[in-house]
C-alpha positions in Angstrom: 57.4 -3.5 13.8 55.5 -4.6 16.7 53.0 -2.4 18.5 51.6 -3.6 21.7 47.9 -2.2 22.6 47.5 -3.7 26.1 49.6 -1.0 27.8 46.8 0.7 30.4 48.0 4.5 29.9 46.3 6.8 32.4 44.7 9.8 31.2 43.1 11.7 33.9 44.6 15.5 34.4 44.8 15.3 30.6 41.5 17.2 30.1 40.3 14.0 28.7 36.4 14.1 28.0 36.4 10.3 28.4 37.7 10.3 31.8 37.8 14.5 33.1 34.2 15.0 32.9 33.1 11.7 34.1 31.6 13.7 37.3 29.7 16.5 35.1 27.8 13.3 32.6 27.4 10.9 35.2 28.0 11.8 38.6 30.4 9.9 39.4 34.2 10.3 39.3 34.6 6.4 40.0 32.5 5.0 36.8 34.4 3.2 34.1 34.5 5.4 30.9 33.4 3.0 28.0 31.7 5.9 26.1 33.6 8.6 24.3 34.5 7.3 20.6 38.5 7.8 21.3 40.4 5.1 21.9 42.6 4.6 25.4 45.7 3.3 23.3 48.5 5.3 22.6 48.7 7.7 19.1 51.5 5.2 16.9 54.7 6.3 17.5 55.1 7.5 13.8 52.5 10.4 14.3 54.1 11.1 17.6 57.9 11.1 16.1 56.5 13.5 13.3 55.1 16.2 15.9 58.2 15.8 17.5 59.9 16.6 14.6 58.2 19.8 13.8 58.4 21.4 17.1 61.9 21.6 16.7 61.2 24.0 14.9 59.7 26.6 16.9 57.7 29.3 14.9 53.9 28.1 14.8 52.6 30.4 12.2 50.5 30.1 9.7 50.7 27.0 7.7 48.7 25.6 4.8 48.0 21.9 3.7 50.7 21.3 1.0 51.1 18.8 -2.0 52.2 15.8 0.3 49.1 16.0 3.1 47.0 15.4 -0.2 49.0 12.8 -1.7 49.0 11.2 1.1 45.3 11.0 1.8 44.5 10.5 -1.9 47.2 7.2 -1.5 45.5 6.0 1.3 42.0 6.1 0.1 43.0 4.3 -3.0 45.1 2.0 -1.5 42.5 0.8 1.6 39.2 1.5 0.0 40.2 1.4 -4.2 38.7 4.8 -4.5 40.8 6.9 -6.6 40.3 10.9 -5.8 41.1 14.1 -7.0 43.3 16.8 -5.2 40.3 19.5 -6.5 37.8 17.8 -4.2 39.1 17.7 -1.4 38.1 20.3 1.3 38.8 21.1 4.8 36.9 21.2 8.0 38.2 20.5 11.7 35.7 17.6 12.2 33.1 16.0 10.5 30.8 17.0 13.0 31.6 20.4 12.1 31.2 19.5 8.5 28.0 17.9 8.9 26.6 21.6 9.9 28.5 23.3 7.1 27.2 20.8 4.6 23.8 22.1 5.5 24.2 25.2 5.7 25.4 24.9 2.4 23.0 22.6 0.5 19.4 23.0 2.6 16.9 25.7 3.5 15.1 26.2 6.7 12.5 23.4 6.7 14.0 20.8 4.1 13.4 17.7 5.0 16.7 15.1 6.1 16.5 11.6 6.4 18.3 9.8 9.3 18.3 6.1 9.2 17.8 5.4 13.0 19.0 4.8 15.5 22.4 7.1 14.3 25.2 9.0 15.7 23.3 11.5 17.9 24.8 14.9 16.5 23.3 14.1 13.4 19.7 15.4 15.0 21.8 18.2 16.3 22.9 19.3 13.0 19.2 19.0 11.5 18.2 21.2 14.6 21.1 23.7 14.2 19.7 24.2 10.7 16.3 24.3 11.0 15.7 21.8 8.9 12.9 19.0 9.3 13.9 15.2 10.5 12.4 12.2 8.4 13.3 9.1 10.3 13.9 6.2 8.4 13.8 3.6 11.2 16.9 0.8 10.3 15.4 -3.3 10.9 17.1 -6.1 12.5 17.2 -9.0 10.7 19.3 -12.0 11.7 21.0 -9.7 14.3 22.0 -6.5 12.1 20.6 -3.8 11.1 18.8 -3.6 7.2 17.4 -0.7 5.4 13.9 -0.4 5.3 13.8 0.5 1.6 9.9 0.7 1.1 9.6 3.2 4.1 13.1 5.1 2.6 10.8 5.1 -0.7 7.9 7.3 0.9 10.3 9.9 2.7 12.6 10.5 -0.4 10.2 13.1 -2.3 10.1 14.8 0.8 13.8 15.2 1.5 16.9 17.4 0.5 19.6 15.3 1.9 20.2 11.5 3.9 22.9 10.9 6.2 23.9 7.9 5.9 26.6 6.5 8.5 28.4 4.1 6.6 30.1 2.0 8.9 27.3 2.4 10.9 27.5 3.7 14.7 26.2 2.7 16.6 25.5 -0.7 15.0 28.6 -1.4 13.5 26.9 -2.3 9.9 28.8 -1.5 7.3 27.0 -1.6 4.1 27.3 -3.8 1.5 28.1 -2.8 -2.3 24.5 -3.8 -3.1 22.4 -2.4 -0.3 24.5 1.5 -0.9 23.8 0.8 -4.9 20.2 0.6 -4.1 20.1 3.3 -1.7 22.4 5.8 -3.3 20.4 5.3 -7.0 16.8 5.6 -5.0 18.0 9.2 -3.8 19.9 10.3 -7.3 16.7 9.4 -8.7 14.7 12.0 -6.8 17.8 14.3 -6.8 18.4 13.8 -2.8 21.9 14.8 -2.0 24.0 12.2 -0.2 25.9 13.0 3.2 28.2 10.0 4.1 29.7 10.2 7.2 32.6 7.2 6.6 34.5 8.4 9.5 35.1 4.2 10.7 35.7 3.4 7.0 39.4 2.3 8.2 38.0 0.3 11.0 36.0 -2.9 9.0 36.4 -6.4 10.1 36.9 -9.4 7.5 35.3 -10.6 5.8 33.2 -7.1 5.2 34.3 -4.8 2.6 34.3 -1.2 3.4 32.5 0.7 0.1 32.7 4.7 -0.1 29.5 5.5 -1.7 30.9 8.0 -4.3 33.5 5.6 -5.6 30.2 3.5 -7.1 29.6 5.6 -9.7 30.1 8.9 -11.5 26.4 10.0 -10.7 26.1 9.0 -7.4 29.1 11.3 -6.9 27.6 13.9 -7.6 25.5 14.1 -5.4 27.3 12.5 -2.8 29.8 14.8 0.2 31.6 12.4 2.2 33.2 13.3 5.0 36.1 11.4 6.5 39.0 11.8 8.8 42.2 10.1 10.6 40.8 10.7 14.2 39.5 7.6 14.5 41.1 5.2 13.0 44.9 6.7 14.8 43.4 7.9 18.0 44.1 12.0 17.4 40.6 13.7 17.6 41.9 16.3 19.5 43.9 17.5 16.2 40.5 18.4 15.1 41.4 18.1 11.4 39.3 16.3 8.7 38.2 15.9 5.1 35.1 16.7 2.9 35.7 15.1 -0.4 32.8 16.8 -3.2 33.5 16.0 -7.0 30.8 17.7 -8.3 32.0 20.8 -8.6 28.6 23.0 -8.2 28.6 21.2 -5.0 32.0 21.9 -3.8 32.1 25.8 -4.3 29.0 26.0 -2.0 30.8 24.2 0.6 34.1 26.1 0.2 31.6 29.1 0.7 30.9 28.3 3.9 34.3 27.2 4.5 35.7 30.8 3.6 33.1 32.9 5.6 33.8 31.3 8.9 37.4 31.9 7.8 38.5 28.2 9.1 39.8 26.6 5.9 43.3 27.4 6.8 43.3 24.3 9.6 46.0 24.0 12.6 49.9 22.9 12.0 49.5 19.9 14.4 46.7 18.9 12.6 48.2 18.9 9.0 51.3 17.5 10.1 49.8 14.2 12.4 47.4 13.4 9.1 49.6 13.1 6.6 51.9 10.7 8.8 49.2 8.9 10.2 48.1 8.1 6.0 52.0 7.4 4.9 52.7 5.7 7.8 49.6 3.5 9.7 48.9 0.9 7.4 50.7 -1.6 9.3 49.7 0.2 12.7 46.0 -0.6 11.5 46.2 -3.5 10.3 47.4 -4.5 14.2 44.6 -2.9 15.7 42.4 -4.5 14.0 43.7 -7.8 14.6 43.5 -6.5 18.3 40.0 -4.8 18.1 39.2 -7.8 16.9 40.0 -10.0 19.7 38.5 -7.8 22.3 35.0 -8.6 20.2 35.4 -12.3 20.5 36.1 -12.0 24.5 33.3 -9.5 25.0 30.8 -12.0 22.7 32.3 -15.3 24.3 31.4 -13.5 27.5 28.4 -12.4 27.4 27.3 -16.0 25.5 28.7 -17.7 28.7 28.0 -15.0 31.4 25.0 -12.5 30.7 22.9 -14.3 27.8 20.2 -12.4 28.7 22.2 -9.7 27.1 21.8 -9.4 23.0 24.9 -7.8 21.3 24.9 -6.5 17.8 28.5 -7.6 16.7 29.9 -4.9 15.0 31.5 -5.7 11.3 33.1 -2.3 11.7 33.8 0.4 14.4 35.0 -0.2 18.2 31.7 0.2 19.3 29.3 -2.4 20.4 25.8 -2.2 20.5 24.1 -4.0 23.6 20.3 -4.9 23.8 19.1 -4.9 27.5 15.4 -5.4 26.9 15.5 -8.8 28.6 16.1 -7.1 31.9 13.0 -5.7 32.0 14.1 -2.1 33.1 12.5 1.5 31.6 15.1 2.9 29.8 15.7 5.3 32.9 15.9 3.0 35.2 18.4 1.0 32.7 20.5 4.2 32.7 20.5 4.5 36.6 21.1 1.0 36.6 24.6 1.3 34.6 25.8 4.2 36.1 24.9 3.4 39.7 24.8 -0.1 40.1 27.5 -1.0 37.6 29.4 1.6 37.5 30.0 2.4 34.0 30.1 5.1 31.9 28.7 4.2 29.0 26.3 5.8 25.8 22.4 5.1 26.6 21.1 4.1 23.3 18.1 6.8 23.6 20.7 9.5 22.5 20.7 7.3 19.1 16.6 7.9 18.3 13.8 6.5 20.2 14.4 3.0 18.5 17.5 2.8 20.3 16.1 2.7 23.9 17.0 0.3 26.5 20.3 -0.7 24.4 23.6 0.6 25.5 27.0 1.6 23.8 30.0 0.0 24.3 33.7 1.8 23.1 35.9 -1.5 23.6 39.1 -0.2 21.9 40.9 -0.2 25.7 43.4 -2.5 26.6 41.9 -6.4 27.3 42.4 -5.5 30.9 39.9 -2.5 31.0 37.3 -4.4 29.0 37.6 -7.7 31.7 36.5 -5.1 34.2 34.0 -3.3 32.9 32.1 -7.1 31.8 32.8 -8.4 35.3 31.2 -5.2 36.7 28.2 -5.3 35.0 27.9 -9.0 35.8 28.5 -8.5 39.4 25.7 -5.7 39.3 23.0 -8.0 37.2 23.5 -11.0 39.6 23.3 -8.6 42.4 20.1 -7.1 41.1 18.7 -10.3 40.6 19.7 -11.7 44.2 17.9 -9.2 45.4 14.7 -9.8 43.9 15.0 -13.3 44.0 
């Protein structure tokens, strides 16, 4: 089947984040939403249909995951990532964000140390906050335009540390790790008994040639002490299902979670939810592998764009994720001004990269999975609004 991904769908009066509370974050109702990691293409059909098909049915009561939701999640992960799982490690949570906070609630006391390799995903600070726990940045490197692991400065901050969240792909760089560099980081924190927190939410969402590697799938030991977290939203556009996966094969490790799981009494999930998953992982290969093709394509016009248009402009081309990671540095803006800049000038709605660390200021975020048509815009506003600025001071 054919799916098509350049239908513009609007989505304002849906209570959209994205495009409803454009006023509230930037002030302006008129700014072009390029920040909130959903996608503006439709949830595949297939996912729709099987909604469909249980509303016919019209008692919503309570409902459990059965035998097929995991089956279906335990095919998937073997056949796209070659990671074979067991139906006993596999817990619930209605995000990963959500997760995050269980996870250290579970496994951390009030002033263990967490390593974030920055800059990261910003509610990974809120989660060390939420749990009073103490942040150890280990600041990421660019090398040759991506980001690398600073493994001699990770080697100082391990003996302090309980945990490291890793985001593997990485947002907002779009790295995804390679086999070797999650080897060496993975063994470096078994070996001072640091427990692993991988958020591979964008796992589904790698470009060739890279090769998407779940970090407990390396080994046995680095499984145990490894809690990934994971989830469909993403990759099939259906965040607001709020359903996802924490996958713990050590078992120590997974009754402490499912602790925290049963006191807040949430384990049980939504009916939506269970039923959108398991069709999105029977169903979506072929879906995804579209998408990407499509994603794909949007990063070649955004870089052959910029190259041509804005080459003042330094993008980090993601090998993973729809999000793009733009270095304005050259403009020679303070990273407030940058932001004022973007929303005012440009008028964009986009991620300032100071919400990823302090390393991350004066880049911006970019969510490009929008039809072609969205993303023309948004590059021709912001080149409008450069060559504008720089008209003007001449």
């Amino acid at each position: 089947m054919k799916y098509t991904f350049d239908k513009f769908i609007p989505r304002e009066g849906t209570d959209s984040v994205k495009y409803d509370l454009r006023h509230k974050v930037f002030g302006f109702e008129s700014v072009l939403p390029m920040w909130v990691a959903d996608m503006d293409f439709a949830t595949p059909p297939f996912i729709i249909n099987a909604l469909k098909e249980r509303l016919e049915h019209p008692i919503l009561g309570y409902s459990f995951r059965g035998d097929t939701y995991f089956k279906a999640l335990q095919d998937w992960l073997l056949h796209r990532h070659h990671w074979k799982v067991q139906k006993e490690w596999i817990a619930f949570s209605p995000g990963v964000v959500p997760a995050l906070n269980m996870a250290l609630e579970a496994y951390t006391n009030p002033g263990d140390g967490v390593i974030l390799q920055t800059p990261v995903y910003f509610p990974f600070f809120e989660a060390i906050k939420n749990n009073g726990c103490k942040l150890l940045e280990n600041f990421l490197q660019i090398e040759n335009g991506q980001y690398s692991i600073d493994y001699e400065q990770l080697k100082k901050l391990l003996p302090q540390a309980r945990v490291l969240m890793l985001s593997n792909p990485h947002n907002p760089g779009g790295r995804v790790w390679s086999l070797k560099e999650l080897e060496k980081l993975a063994n470096m924190c078994c070996e001072n008994n640091v427990l692993i927190f991988a958020d591979e939410i964008h796992a589904d969402l790698v470009f060739q040639p890279n090769s998407f590697t779940p970090v407990a799938s390396i080994s046995t030991d680095i499984a145990e002490h490894t809690i990934t977290f994971t989830a469909p939203s993403k990759t099939f556009n259906m965040a607001g299902l709020a359903t996802s996966s924490v996958i713990i094969s050590n078992p120590d490790l997974k009754e402490a979670f499912d602790a925290v799981v049963n006191c807040l009494h949430i384990g049980m999930g939504n009916v939506m939810g269970n039923v959108a998953s398991e069709a999105a992982y029977l169903h979506g290969h072929e879906w995804l592998d579209q998408l990407l093709v499509y994603l794909e394509g949007n990063l070649d016009y955004m870089e052959g764009f910029l190259q041509k248009e804005l080459p003042q402009l330094t993008m980090m081309r993601p090998q993973g994720t729809y999000l793009v990671w733009v270095d304005f540095s050259a403009l020679s803006f303070t990273d407030e001004e940058l932001n004022q800049f973007i929303v005012c000038e440009a008028r964009l709605g986009l991620n300032r990269g100071s919400m990823f660390g302090a390393n991350g200021k004066l880049f911006m975020r970019f969510n490009i999975a929008c039809p072609r048509e969205l993303l023309t815009q948004g590059l021709e506003q912001l080149k409008d609004a450069i060559n504008n600025r720089n008209n003007q001071h001449g």
